[in-house]
N, CA, C and O atoms as a GROMACS GRO file, in nm:
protein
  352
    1UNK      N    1   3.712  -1.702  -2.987
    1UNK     CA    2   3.662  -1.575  -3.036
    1UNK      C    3   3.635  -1.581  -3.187
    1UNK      O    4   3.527  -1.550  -3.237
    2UNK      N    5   3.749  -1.625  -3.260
    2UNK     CA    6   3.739  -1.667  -3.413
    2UNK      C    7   3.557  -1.742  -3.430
    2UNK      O    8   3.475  -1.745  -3.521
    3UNK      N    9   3.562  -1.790  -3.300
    3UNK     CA   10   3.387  -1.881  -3.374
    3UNK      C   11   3.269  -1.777  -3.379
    3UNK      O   12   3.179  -1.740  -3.455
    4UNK      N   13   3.318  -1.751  -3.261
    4UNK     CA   14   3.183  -1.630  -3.284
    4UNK      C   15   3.188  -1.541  -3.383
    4UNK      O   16   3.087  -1.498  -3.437
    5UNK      N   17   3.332  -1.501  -3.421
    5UNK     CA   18   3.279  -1.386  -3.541
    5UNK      C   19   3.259  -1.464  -3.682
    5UNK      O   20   3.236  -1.405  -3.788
    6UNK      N   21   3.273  -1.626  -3.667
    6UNK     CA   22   3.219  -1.700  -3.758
    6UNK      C   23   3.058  -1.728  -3.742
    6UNK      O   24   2.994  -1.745  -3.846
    7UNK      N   25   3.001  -1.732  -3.633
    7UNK     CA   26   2.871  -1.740  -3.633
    7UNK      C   27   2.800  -1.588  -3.643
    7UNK      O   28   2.686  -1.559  -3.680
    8UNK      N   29   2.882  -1.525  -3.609
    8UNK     CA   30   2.829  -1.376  -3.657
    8UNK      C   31   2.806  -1.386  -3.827
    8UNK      O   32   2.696  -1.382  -3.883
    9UNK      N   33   2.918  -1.398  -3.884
    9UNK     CA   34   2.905  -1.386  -4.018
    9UNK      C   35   2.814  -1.489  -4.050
    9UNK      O   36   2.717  -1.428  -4.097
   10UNK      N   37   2.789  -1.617  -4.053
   10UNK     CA   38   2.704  -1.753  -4.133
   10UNK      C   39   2.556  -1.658  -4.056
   10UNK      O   40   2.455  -1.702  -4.111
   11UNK      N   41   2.536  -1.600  -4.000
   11UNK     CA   42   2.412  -1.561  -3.947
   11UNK      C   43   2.364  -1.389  -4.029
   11UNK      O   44   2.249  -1.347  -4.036
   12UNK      N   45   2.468  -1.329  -4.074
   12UNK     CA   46   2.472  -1.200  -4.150
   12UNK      C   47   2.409  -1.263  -4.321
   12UNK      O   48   2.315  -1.220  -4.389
   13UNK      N   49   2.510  -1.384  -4.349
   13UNK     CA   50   2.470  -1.447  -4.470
   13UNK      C   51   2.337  -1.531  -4.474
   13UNK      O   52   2.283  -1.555  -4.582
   14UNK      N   53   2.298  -1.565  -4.384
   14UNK     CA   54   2.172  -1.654  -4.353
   14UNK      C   55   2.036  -1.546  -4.372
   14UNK      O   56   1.935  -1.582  -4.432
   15UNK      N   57   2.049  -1.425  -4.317
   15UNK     CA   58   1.967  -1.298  -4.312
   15UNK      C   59   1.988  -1.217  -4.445
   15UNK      O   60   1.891  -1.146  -4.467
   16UNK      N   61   2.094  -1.207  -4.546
   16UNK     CA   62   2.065  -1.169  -4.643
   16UNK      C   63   1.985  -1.300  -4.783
   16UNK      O   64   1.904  -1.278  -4.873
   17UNK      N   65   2.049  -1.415  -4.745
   17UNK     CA   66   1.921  -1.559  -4.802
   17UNK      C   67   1.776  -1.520  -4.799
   17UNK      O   68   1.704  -1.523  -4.899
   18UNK      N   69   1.734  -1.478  -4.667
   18UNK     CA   70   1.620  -1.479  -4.645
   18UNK      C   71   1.586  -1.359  -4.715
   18UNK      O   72   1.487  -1.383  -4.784
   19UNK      N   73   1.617  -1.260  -4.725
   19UNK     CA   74   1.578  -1.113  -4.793
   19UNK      C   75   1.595  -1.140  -4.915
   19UNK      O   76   1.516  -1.098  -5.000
   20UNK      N   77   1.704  -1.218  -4.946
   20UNK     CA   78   1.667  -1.299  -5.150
   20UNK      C   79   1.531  -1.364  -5.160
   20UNK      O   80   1.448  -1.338  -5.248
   21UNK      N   81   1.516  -1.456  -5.058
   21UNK     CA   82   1.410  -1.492  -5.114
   21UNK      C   83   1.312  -1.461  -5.083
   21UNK      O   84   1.235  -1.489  -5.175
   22UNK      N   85   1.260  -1.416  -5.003
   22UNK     CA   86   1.114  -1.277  -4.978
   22UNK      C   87   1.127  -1.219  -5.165
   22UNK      O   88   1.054  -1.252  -5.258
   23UNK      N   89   1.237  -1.133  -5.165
   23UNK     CA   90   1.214  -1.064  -5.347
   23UNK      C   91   1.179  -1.136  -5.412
   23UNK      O   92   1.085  -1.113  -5.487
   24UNK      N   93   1.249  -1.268  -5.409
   24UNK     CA   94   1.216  -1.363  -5.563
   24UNK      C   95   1.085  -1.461  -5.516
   24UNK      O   96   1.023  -1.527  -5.599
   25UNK      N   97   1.057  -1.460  -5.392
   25UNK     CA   98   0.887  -1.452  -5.347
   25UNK      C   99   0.767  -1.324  -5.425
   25UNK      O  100   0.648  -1.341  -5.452
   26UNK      N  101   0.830  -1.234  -5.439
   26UNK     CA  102   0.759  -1.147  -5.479
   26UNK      C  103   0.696  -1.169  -5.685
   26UNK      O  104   0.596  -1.143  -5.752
   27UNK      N  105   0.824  -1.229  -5.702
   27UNK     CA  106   0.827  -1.267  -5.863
   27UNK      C  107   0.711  -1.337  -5.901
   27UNK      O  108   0.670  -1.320  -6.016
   28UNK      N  109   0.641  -1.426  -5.812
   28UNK     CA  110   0.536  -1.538  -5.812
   28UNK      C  111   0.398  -1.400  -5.890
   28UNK      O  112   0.308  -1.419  -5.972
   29UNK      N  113   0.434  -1.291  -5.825
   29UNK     CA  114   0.313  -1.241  -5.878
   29UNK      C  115   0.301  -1.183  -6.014
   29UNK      O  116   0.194  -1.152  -6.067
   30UNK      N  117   0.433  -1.170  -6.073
   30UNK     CA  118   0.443  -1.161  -6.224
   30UNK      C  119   0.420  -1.305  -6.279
   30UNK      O  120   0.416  -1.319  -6.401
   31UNK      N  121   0.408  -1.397  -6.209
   31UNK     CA  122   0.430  -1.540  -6.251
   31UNK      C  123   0.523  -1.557  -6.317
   31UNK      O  124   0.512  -1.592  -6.434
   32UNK      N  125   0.656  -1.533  -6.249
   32UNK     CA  126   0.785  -1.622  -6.274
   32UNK      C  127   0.792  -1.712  -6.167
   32UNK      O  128   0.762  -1.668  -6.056
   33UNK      N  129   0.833  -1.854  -6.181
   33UNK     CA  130   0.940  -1.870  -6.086
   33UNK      C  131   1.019  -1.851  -6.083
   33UNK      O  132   1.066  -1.853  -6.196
   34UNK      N  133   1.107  -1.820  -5.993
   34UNK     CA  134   1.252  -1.788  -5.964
   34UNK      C  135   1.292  -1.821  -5.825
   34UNK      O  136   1.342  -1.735  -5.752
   35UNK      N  137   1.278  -1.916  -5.796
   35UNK     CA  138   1.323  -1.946  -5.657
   35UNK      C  139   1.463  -2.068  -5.662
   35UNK      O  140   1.398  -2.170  -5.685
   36UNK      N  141   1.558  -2.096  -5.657
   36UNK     CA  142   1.652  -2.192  -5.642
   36UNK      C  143   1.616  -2.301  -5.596
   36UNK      O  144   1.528  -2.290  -5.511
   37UNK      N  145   1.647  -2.397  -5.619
   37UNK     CA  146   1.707  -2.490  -5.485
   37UNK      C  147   1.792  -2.472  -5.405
   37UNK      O  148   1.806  -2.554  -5.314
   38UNK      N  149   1.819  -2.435  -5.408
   38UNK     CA  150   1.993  -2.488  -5.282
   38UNK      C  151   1.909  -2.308  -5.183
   38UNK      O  152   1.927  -2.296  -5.062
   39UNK      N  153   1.859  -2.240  -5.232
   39UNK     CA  154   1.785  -2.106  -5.136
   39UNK      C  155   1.675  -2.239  -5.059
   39UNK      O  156   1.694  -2.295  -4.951
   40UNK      N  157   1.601  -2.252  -5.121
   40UNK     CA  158   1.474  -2.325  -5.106
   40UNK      C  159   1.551  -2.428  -4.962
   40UNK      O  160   1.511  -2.425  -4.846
   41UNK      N  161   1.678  -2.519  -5.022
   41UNK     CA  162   1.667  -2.617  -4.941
   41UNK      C  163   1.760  -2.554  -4.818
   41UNK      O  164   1.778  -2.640  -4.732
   42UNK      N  165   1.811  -2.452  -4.794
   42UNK     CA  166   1.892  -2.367  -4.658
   42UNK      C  167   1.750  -2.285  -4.608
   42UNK      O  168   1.741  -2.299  -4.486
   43UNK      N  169   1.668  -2.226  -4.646
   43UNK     CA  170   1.543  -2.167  -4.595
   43UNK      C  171   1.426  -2.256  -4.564
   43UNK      O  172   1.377  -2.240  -4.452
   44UNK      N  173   1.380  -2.333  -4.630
   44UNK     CA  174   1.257  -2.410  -4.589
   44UNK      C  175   1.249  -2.452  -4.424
   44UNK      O  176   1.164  -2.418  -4.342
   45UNK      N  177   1.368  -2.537  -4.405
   45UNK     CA  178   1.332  -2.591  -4.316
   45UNK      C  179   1.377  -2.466  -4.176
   45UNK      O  180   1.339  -2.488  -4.061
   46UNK      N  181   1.428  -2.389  -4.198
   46UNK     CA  182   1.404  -2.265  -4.098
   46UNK      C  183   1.258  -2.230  -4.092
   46UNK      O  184   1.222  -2.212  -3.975
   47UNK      N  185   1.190  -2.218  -4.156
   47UNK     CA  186   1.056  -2.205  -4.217
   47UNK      C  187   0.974  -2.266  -4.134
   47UNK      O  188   0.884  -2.226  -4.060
   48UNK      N  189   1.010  -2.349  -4.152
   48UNK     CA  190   0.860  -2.540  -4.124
   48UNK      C  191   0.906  -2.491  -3.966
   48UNK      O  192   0.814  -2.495  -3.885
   49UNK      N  193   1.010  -2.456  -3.926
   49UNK     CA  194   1.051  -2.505  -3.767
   49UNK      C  195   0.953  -2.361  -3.733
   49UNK      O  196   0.831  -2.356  -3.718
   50UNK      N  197   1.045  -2.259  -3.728
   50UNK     CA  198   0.919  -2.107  -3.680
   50UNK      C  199   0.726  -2.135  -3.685
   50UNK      O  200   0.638  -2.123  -3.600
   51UNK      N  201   0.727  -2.178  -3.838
   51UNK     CA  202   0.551  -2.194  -3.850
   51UNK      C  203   0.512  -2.326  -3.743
   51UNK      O  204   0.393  -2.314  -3.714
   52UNK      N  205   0.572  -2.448  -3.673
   52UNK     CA  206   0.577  -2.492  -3.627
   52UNK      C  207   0.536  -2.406  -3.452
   52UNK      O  208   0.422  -2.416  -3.404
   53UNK      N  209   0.630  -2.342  -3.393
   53UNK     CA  210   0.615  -2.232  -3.299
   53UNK      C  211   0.531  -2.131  -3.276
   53UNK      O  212   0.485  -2.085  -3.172
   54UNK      N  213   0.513  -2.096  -3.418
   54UNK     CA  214   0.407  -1.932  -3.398
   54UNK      C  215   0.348  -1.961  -3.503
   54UNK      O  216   0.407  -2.014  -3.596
   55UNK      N  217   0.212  -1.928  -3.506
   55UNK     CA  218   0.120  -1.920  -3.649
   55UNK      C  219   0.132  -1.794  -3.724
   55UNK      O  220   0.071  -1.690  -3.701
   56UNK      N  221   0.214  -1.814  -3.812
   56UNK     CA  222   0.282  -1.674  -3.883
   56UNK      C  223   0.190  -1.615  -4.015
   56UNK      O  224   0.219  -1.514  -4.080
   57UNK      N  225   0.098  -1.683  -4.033
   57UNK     CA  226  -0.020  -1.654  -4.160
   57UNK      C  227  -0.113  -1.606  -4.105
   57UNK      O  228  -0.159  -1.646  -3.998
   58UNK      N  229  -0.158  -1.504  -4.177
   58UNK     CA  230  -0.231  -1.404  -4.132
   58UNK      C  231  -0.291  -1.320  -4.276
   58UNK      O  232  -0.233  -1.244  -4.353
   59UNK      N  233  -0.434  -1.371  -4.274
   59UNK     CA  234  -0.471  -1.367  -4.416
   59UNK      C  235  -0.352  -1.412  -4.544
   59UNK      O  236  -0.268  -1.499  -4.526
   60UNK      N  237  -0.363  -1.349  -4.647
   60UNK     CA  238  -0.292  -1.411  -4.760
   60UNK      C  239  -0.088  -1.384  -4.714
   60UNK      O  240   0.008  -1.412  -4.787
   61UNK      N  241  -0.085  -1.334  -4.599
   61UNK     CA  242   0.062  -1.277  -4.557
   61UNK      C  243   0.119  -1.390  -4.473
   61UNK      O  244   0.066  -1.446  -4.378
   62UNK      N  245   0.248  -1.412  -4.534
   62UNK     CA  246   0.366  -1.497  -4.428
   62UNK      C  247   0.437  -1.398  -4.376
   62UNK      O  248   0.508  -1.314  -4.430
   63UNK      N  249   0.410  -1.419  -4.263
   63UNK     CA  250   0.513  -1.297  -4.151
   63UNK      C  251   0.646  -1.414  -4.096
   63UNK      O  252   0.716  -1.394  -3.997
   64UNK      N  253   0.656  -1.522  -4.179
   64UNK     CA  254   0.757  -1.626  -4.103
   64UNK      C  255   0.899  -1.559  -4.144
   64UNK      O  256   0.982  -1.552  -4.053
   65UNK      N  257   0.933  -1.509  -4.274
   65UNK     CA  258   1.063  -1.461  -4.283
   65UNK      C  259   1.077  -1.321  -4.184
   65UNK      O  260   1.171  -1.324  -4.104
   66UNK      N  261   0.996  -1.207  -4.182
   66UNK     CA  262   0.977  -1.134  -4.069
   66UNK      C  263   1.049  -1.182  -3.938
   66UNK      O  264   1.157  -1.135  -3.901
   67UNK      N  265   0.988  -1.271  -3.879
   67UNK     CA  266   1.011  -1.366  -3.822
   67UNK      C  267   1.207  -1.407  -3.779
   67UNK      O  268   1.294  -1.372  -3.699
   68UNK      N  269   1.188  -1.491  -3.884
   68UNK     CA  270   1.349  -1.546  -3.887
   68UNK      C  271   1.427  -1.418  -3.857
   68UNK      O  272   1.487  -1.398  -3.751
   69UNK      N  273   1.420  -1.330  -3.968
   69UNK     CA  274   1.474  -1.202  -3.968
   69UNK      C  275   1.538  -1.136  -3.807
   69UNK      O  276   1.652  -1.106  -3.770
   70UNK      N  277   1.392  -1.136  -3.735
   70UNK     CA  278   1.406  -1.092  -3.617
   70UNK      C  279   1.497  -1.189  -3.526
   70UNK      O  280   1.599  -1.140  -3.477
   71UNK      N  281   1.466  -1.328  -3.502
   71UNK     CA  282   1.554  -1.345  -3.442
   71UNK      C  283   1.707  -1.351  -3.476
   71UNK      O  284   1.792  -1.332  -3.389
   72UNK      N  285   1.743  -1.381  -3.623
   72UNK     CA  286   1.864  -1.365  -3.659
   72UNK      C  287   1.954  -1.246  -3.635
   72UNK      O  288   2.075  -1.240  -3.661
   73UNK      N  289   1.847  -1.109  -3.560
   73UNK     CA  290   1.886  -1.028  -3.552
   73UNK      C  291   1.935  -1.019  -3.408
   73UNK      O  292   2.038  -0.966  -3.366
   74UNK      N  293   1.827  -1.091  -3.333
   74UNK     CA  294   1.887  -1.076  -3.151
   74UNK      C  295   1.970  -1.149  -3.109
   74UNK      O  296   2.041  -1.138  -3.009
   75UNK      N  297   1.963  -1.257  -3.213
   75UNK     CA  298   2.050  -1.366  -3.176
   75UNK      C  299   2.226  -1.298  -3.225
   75UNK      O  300   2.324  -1.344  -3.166
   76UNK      N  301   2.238  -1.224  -3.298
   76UNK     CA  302   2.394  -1.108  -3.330
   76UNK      C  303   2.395  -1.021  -3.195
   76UNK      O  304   2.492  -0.994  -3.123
   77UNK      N  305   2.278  -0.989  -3.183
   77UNK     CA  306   2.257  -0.857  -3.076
   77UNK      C  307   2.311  -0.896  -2.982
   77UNK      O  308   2.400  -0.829  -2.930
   78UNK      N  309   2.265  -1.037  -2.924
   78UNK     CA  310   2.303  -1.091  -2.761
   78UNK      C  311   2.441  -1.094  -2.802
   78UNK      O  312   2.509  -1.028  -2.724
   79UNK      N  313   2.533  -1.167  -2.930
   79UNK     CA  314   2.650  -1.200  -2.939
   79UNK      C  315   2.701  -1.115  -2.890
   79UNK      O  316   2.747  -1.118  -2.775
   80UNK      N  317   2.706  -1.001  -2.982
   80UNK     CA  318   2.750  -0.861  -2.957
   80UNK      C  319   2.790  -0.795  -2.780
   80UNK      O  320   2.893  -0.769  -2.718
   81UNK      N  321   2.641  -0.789  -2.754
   81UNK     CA  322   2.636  -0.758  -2.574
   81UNK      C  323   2.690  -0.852  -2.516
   81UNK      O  324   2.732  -0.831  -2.402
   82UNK      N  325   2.704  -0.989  -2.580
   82UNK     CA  326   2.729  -1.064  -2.390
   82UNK      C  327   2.967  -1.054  -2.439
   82UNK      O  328   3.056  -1.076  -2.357
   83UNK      N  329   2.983  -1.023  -2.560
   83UNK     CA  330   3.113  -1.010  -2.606
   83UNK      C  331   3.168  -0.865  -2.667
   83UNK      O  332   3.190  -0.833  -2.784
   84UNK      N  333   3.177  -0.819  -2.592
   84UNK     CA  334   3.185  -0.646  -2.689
   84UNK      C  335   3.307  -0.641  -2.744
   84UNK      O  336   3.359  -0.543  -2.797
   85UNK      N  337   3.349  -0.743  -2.732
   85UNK     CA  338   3.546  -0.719  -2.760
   85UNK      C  339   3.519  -0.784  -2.941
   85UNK      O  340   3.599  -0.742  -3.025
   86UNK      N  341   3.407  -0.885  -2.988
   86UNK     CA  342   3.373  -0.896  -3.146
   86UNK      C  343   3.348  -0.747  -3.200
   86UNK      O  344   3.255  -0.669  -3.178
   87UNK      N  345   3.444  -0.737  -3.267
   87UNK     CA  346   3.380  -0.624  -3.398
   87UNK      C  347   3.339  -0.698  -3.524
   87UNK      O  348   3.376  -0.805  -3.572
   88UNK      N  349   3.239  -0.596  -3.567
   88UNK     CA  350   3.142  -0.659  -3.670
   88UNK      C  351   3.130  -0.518  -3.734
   88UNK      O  352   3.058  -0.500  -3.832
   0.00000   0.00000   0.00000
């Protein structure tokens, strides 16, 4: 039981990564960079694998963190339903 509410959590922290870096995606248009490494190298390759699956560009828009987002979300959801006894 302890694992799952460990994969609950690394998956809560994985989904707020991605919402960092969508914002500091946004910075590019003030022309800063601001993106990390160590963000860059835990997100990318979530990235490459989804755009790999679904063609997530759509005119000048990446819908791939969208994307991640969502499943990081069903993938808690199922936890949740198929274990109701995890509180979160």
């Amino acid at each position: 039981m302890q694992i799952l509410v460990a994969i609950v959590i690394f998956l809560e922290i994985l989904s707020m990564i991605v919402i960092i870096d969508v914002i500091l995606s946004w910075l590019t248009l003030l022309w800063l960079k601001a993106r990390p490494k160590f963000i860059a190298d835990i997100i990318d390759p979530i990235y490459e694998k989804v755009k790999k699956l679904i063609p997530t560009i759509f005119w000048p828009v990446d819908f791939t963190p969208i994307i991640v987002i969502l499943l990081i979300w069903f993938i808690k959801w199922a936890i949740v339903i198929i274990f109701p006894e995890i509180q979160i």
